[in-house]
C-alpha positions as CSV (number, residue, x, y, z in Angstrom):
1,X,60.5,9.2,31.5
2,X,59.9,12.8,31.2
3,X,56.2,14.1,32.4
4,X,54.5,17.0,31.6
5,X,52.5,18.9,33.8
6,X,50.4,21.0,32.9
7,X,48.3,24.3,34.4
8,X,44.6,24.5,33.9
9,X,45.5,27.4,31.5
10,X,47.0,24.6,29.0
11,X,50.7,25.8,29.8
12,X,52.9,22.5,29.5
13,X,55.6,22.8,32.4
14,X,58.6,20.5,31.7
15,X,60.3,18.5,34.2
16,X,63.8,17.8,33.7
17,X,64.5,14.8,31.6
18,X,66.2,12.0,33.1
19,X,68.2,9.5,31.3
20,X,65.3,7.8,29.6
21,X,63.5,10.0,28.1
22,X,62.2,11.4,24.9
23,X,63.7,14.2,24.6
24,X,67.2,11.7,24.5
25,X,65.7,10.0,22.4
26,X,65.2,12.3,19.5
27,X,68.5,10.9,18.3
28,X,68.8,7.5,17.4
29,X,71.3,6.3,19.5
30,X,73.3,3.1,18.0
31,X,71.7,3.4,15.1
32,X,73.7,3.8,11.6
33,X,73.2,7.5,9.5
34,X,73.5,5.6,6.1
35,X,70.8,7.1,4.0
36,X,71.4,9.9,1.5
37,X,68.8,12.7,0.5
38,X,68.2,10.7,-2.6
39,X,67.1,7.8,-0.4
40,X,65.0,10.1,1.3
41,X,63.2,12.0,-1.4
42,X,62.1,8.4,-3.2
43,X,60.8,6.6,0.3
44,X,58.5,10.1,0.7
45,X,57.7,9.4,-3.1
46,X,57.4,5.2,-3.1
47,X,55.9,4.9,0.4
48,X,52.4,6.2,-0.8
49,X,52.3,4.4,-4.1
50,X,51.7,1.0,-3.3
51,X,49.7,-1.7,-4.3
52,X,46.3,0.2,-3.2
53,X,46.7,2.5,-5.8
54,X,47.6,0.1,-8.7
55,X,45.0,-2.2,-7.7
56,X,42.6,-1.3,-4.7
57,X,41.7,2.2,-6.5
58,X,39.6,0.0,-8.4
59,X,37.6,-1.1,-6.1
60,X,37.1,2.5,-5.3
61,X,36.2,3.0,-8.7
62,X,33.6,0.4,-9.2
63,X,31.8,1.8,-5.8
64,X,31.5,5.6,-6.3
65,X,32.1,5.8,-10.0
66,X,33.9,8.8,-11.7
67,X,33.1,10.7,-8.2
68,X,36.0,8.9,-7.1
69,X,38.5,11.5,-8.6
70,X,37.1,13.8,-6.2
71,X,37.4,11.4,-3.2
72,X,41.1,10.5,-4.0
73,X,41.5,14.7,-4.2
74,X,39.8,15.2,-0.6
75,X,42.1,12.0,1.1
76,X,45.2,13.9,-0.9
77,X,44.7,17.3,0.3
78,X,44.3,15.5,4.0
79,X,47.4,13.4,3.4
80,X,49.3,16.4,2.3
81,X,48.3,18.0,5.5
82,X,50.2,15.2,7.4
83,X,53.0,15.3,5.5
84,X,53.6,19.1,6.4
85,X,53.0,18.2,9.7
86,X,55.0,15.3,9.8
87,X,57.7,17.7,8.3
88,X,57.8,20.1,10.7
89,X,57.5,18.0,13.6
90,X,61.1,15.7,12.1
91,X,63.0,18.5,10.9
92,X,62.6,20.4,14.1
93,X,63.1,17.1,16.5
94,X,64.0,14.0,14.1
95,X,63.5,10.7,15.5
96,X,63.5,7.2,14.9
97,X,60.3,7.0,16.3
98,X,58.9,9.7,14.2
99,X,55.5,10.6,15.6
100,X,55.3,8.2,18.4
101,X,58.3,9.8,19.5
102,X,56.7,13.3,19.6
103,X,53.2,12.4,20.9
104,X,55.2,10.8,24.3
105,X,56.8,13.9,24.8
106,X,53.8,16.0,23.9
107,X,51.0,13.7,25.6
108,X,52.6,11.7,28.0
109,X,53.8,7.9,27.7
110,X,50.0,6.6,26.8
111,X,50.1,8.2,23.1
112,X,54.0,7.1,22.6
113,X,52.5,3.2,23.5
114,X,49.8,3.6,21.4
115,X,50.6,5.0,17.9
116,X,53.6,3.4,18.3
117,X,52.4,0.0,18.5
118,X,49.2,0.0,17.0
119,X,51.8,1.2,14.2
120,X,54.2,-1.8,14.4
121,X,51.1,-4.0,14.1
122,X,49.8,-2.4,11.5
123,X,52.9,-2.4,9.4
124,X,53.5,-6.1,10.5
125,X,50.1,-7.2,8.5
126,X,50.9,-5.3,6.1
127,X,54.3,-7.3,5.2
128,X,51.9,-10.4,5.6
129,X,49.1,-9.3,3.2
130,X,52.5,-8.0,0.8
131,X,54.2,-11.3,1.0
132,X,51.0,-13.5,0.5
133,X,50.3,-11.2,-2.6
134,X,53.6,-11.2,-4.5
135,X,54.0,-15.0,-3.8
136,X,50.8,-15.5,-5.4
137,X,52.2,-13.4,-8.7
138,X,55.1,-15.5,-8.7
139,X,53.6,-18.6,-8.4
140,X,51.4,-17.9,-11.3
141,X,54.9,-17.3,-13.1
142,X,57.0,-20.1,-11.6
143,X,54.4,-22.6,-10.3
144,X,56.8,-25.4,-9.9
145,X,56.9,-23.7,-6.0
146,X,54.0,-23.2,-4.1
147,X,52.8,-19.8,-2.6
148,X,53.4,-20.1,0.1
149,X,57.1,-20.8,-0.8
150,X,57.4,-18.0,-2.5
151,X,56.5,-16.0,0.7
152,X,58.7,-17.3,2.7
153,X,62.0,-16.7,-0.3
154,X,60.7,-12.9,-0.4
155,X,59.9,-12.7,3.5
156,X,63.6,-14.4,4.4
157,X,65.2,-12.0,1.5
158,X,64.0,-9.2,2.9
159,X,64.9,-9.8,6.6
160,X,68.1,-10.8,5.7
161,X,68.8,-7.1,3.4
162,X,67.1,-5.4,6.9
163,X,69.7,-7.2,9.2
164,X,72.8,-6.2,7.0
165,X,72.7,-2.2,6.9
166,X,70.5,0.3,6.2
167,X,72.2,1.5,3.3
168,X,70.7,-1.8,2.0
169,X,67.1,-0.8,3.0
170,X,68.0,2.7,1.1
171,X,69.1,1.2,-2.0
172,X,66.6,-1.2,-2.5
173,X,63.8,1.2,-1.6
174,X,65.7,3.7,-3.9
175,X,65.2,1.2,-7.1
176,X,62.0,0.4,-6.5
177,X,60.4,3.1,-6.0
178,X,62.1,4.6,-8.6
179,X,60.4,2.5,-10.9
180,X,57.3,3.1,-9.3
181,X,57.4,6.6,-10.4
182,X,58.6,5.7,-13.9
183,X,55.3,3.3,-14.3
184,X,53.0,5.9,-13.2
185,X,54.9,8.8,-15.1
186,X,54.3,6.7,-18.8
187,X,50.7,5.6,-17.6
188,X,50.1,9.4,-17.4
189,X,51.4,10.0,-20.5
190,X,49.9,7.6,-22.4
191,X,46.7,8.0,-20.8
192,X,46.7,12.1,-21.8
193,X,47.4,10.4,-25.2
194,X,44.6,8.3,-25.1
195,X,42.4,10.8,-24.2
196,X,43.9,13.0,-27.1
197,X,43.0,10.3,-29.6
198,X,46.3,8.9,-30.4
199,X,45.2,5.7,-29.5
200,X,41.9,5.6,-31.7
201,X,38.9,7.6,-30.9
202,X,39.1,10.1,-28.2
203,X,36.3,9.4,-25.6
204,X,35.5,12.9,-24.5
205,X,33.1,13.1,-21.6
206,X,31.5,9.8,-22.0
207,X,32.4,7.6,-19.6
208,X,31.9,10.7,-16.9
209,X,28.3,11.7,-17.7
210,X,27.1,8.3,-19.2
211,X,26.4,5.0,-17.2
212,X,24.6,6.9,-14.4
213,X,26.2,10.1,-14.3
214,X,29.3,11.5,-12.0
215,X,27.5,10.4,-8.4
216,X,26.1,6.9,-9.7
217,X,26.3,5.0,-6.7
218,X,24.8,7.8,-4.6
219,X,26.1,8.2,-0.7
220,X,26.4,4.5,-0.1
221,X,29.4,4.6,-3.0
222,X,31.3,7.6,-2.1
223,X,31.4,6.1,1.5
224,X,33.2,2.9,0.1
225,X,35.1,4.6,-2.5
226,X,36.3,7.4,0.4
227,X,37.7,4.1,2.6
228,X,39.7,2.5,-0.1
229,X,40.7,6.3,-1.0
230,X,41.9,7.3,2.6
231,X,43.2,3.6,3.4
232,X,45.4,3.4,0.1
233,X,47.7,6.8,1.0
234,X,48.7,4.6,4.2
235,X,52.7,4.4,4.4
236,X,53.5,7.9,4.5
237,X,55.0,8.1,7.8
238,X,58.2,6.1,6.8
239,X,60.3,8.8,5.1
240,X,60.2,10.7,8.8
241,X,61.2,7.4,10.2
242,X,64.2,6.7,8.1
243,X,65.3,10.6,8.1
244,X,66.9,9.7,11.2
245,X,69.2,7.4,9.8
246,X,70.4,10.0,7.0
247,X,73.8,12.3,7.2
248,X,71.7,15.2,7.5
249,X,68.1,14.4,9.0
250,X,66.9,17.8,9.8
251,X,67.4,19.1,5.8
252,X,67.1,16.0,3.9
253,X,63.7,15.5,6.0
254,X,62.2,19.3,4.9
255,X,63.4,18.7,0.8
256,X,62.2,15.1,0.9
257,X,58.5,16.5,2.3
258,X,58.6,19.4,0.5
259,X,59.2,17.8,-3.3
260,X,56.9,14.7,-2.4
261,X,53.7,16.5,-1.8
262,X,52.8,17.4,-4.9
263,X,54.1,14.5,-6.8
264,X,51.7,12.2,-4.4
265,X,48.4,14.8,-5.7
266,X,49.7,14.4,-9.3
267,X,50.4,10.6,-9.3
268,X,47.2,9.7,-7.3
269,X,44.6,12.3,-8.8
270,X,45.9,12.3,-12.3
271,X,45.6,8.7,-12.5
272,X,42.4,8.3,-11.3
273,X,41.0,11.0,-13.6
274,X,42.8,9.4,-16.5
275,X,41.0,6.2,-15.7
276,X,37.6,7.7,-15.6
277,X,37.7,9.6,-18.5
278,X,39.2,6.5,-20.4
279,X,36.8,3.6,-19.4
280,X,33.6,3.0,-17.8
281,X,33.6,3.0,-14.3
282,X,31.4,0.0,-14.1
283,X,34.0,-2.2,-16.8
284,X,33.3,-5.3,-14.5
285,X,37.7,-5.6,-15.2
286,X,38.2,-2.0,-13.4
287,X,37.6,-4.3,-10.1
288,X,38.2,-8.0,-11.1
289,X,41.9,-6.9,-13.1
290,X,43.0,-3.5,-11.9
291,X,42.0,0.1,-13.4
292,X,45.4,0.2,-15.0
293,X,45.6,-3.1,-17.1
294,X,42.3,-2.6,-17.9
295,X,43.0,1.2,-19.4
296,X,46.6,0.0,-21.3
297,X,44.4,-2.9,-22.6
298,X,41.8,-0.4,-23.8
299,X,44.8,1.9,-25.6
300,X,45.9,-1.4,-26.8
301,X,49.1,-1.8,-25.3
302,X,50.7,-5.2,-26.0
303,X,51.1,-7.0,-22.9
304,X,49.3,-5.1,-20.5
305,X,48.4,-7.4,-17.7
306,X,52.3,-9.1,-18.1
307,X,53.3,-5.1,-17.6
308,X,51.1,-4.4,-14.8
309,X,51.6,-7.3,-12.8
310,X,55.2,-6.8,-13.1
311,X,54.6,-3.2,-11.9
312,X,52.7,-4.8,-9.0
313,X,54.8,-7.4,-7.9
314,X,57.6,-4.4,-7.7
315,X,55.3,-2.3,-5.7
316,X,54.3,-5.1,-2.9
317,X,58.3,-6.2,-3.0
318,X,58.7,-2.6,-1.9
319,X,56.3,-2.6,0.0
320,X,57.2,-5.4,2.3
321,X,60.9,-3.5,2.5
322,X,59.6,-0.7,3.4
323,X,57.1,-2.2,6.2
324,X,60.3,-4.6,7.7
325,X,62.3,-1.3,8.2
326,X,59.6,1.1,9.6
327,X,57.9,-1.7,11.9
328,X,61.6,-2.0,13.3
329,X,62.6,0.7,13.7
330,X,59.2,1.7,15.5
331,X,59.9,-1.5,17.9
332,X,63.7,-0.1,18.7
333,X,62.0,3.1,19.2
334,X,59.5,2.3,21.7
335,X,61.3,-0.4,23.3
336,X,64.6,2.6,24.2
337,X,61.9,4.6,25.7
338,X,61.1,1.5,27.7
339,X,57.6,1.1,26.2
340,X,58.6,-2.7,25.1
341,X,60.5,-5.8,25.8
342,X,64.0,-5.2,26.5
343,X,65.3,-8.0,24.1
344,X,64.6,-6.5,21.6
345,X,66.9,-3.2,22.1
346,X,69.6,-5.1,20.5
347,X,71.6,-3.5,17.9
348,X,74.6,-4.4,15.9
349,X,76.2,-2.7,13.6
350,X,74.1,0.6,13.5
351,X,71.4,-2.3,13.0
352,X,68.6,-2.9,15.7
353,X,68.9,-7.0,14.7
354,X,66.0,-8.1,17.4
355,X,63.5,-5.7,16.3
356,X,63.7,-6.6,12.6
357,X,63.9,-10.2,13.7
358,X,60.9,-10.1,16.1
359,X,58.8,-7.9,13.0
360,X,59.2,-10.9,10.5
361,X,58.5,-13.8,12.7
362,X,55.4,-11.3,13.4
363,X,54.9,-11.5,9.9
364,X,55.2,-14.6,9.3
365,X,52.8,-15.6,12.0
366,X,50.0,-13.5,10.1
367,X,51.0,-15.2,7.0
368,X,50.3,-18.8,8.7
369,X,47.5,-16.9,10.1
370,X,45.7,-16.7,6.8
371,X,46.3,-20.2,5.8
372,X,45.3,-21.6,9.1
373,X,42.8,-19.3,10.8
374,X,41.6,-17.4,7.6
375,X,38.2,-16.3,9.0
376,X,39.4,-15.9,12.8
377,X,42.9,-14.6,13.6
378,X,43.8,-13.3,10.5
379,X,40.6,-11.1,9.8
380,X,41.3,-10.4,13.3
381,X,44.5,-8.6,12.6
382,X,43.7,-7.4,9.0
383,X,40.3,-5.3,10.3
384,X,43.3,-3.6,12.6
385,X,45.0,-2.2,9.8
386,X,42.5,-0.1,8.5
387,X,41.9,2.1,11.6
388,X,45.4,1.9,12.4
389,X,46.2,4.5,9.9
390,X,43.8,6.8,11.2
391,X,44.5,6.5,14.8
392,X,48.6,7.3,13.7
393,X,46.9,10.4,11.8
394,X,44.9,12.0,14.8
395,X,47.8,11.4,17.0
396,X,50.0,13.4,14.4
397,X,47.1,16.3,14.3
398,X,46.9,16.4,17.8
399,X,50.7,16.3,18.7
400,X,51.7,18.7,16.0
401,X,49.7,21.4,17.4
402,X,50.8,21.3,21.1
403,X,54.4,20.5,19.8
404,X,54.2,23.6,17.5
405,X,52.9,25.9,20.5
406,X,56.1,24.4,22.6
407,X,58.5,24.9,19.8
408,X,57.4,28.5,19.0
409,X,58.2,29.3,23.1
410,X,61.5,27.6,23.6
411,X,63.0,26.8,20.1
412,X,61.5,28.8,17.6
413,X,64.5,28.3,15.3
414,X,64.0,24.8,14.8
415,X,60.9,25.2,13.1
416,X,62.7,25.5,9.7
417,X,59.5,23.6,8.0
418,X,56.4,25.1,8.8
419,X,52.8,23.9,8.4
420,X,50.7,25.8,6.8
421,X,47.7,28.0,8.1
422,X,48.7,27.0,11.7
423,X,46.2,26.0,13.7
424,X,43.2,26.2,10.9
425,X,44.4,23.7,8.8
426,X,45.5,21.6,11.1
427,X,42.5,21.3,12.9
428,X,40.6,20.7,9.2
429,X,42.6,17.5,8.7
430,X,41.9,16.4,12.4
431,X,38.3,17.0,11.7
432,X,38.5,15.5,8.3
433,X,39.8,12.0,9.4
434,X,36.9,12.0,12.8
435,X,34.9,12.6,9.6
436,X,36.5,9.2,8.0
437,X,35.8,7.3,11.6
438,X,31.8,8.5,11.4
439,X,32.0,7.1,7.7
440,X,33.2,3.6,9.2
441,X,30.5,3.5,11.1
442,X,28.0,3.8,9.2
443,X,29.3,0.5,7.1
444,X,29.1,-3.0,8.6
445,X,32.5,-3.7,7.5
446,X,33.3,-0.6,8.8
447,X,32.1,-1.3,12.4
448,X,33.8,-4.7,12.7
449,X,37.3,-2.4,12.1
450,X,36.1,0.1,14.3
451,X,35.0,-2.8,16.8
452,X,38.3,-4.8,16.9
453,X,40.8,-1.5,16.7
454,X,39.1,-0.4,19.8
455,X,39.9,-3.3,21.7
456,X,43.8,-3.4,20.7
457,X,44.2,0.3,21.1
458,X,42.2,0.7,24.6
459,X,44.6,-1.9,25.7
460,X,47.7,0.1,24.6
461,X,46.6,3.6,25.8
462,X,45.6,1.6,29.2
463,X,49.4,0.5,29.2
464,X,51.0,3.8,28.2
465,X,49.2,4.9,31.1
466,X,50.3,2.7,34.0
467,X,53.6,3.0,32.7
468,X,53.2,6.8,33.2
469,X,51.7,6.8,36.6
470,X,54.7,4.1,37.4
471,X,57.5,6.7,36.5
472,X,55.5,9.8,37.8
473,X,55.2,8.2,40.9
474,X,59.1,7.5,41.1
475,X,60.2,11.0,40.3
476,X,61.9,12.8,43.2
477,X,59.6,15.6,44.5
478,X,61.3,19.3,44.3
C-alpha cells in the first residue's frame, strides 16, 4: 500500500505505488462498465429521495414546525456541498470505492478502513430497516404471507438482480427512481395548486404564523427536526460509486452531479414548504401518516394513502437496490486494497458475487436482528447509521481539500469539476456537519448514536492503522 509522507510544512511526498495500491485501484479492475449516463443522472436524483423524505420529514415537521423549511434548506445547501466535492474528487480519479478510495490515498490506510466500512455497515442496516418496511406494506396488501416473508421474497429478489449484472442494478434503479421524481414532480404541482385555491380555499399564511408561530417548538425542535433533516439526504454517495462501472466515468460522473444538485434543493425544499403552507404543522397525521398523504388528503385526492404507500413501497424497493449495490461494491473495494477478507474479492462476470452475497446475509442478520434482539443488537446497529453518514461526510471534507491541493500540483487537468469557493466552502460544510455532531449531543438519543458509533469506528481507524504501520514497515528503504 502506497504511504504518504509528509514534511512538517504539509507537503505530501509520494512513494511509489506498488502493486496494491490506491492509486491502481482507481479503476475497477474486473468489474463490468455497464451503466449509461441515464443510469447515472437518476441514481444522483433517486439516491437522496428515499423513504426519509416521504415519510421521516414528518417527524421533522411535527418537532420544529414550519421552521423546518429552513432546516431542510441549511442540510441541502451542506449536501450540495458534498456532491460538488464528491464530483470533483470521481471525475478527476473515479473509483469503485468512491471516497474511501480517495481518503486512503490522501490519509493513509486508517481513513480508507474507516469510511469504508463504517459505510458498508451503514448501508447494510439500511437494506434491513428497507426490507422490514416494504414487507410490512405488502403484508398489509397480501396478508395471506407474513412480514417477515415478504422480506425475505424482496431481500432474495434483489440479491439475485445484484448477482446477474450491473446493467440490472442500472435499469431497475433507472425505473424507480424515475418514478420517484414523477411523484414528487405532481405533489409539487398540485400542492402550488392547492395553495392557489384550486382545491378550495387557499390557506395563505395560516398554517405558518398560526399554531405558535414559525419557531414553535423553540431550540429543543429545530435540534430534532435538523437530525431527521441532515439524516434523510443520506444515500448520496452512490452515483460516485456506480460512475465507475459506466462507459464513460469521468463525464457521466460531472453531468450526473452537475443536473442533480438543484433538483435535490427543489424536490426537498419545495416539498417541505408546500406542506407547511398547506397544513398545520402539528396535524397529529403529519407524524402518525406521512406529510404527503396527509396534504393530498387535505386537497382531496381520491385515494391518497393507497397512492402514497405505493409511492413508498417504490422508494424503500429502491432503496434496498441501491443499498445491495453500493455496500458491495464498497466491500470489493476495500477488500482489493486489502482492507478485508480476501473471500470476498471474488468476481464473475464483471460481478463481485461474494461481496453482494456477504452484504445480504448481513442484511438479513439485522433483519432477524429486529425480530429476535429488538432492543439489544438491532438498536445496536440502527444507532450506527445515523453517525455513519456524518463520519463519510467529514471524511469527504477533509479528503477533498488535501486531494484538491495534490491535483492542482501534479494533475491539474483532471480537475474538469470544480468545487466551488475552494477552500471556504469547503471548510463551511466541514464545520457545518461538527456543528450536527454538537447537536447530537446535546439529545439523549443523540448521545447513545454518538456513544455506539464511537466504539465501531475507533475500532476501524485502530485497524486501518496497524495495517498501515504493517505495510510501512515492509517497504524497501531508498
Amino acid at each position: 500500500m502506497t504511504m504518504n509522507r509528509t514534511t512538517p510544512a504539509g507537503t505530501a511526498l509520494a512513494d511509489p505505488p506498488p502493486s496494491h495500491s490506491p492509486a491502481e485501484a482507481d479503476s475497477p479492475s474486473g468489474l463490468s462498465q455497464g451503466l449509461k449516463q441515464r443510469h447515472l443522472s437518476m441514481i444522483a436524483l433517486g439516491g437522496v429521495i428515499g423513504a426519509g423524505l416521504f415519510v421521516g420529514s414528518g417527524a421533522g415537521i411535527a418537532a420544529a414546525g414550519p421552521a423546518v423549511v429552513l432546516l431542510f434548506a441549511a442540510a441541502g445547501a451542506v449536501v450540495m456541498l458534498l456532491m460538488r466535492m464528491l464530483g470533483e474528487m470521481s471525475a478527476a480519479r473515479p473509483a469503485t470505492g468512491s471516497f474511501s478510495v480517495h481518503a486512503e490515498r490522501e490519509l493513509g490506510a486508517w481513513a480508507g478502513a474507516t469510511s469504508g466500512w463504517t459505510y458498508w455497515t451503514m448501508l447494510c442496516c439500511g437494506v434491513a430497516a428497507e426490507a422490514t418496511a416494504a414487507g410490512e406494506i405488502m403484508h398489509g396488501w397480501v396478508p395471506f404471507l407474513p412480514a417477515y416473508g415478504w422480506v425475505a421474497v424482496f431481500m432474495v429478489f434483489f440479491c439475485l438482480s445484484n448477482l446477474a449484472a450491473v446493467r440490472n442494478f442500472g435499469e431497475f434503479e433507472f425505473c424507480f427512481s424515475a418514478l420517484k421524481v414523477a411523484a414528487i414532480c405532481a405533489f409539487l404541482v398540485l400542492g402550488v395548486l392547492g395553495i392557489c385555491g384550486v382545491f378550495g380555499e387557499a390557506p395563505g399564511t395560516s398554517n405558518l404564523t398560526g399554531e405558535g408561530g414559525f419557531f414553535p417548538t423553540g431550540t429543543t425542535g429545530l435540534i430534532a427536526g435538523l437530525l431527521t433533516a441532515v439524516f434523510a439526504y443520506g444515500g448520496l454517495e452512490t452515483v460516485t460509486i456506480a460512475a465507475a462501472e459506466s462507459d464513460d466515468p469521468r463525464a457521466n460522473v460531472a453531468r450526473a452531479v452537475r443536473t442533480a444538485v438543484w433538483r435535490i434543493a427543489l424536490f426537498y425544499v419545495g416539498s417541505m414548504a408546500l406542506v407547511v403552507v398547506l397544513v398545520p404543522w402539528n396535524d397529529p397525521r403529519v407524524a402518525a401518516d406521512g406529510p404527503y398523504v396527509t396534504v393530498l388528503d387535505r386537497l382531496g385526492i381520491p385515494a391518497a394513502g393507497t397512492i402514497m404507500q405505493v409511492v413508498i413501497l417504490i422508494a424503500l424497493l429502491s432503496a434496498m437496490n441501491a443499498n445491495i449495490y453500493g455496500s458491495s461494491r464498497m466491500a470489493y473495494s476495500l477488500v482489493s486494497r486489502g482492507l478485508g477478507p480476501r473471500f470476498l474479492g471474488g468476481v464473475r462476470g464483471g460481478v463481485p458475487m461474494a461481496a453482494v452475497v456477504a452484504s445480504c446475509c448481513f442484511g438479513f442478520f439485522a433483519v432477524f436482528a429486529g425480530i429476535w434482539w429488538p432492543d439489544t443488537v438491532f438498536t445496536w446497529l440502527m444507532n450506527t447509521t445515523g453517525v455513519a453518514v456524518l463520519v463519510g461526510w467529514v471524511f469527504i471534507c477533509v479528503t477533498q481539500l488535501r486531494m484538491r491541493r495534490r491535483l492542482e500540483l501534479e494533475a491539474p487537468e483532471l480537475l474538469t469539476v470544480r468545487m466551488w469557493g475552494f477552500p471556504y466552502l469547503t471548510w463551511a460544510a466541514l464545520v457545518a456537519i461538527c456543528g450536527v455532531f454538537v447537536a447530537m449531543a446535546t439529545t439523549p438519543g443523540g448521545r447513545d448514536q454518538l456513544y455506539v458509533s464511537a466504539v465501531m469506528v475507533a475500532a476501524l481507524a485502530l485497524g486501518g492503522w496497524a495495517k498501515q504501520r504493517r505495510d510501512a514497515t515492509r517497504q524497501p528503504v531508498g
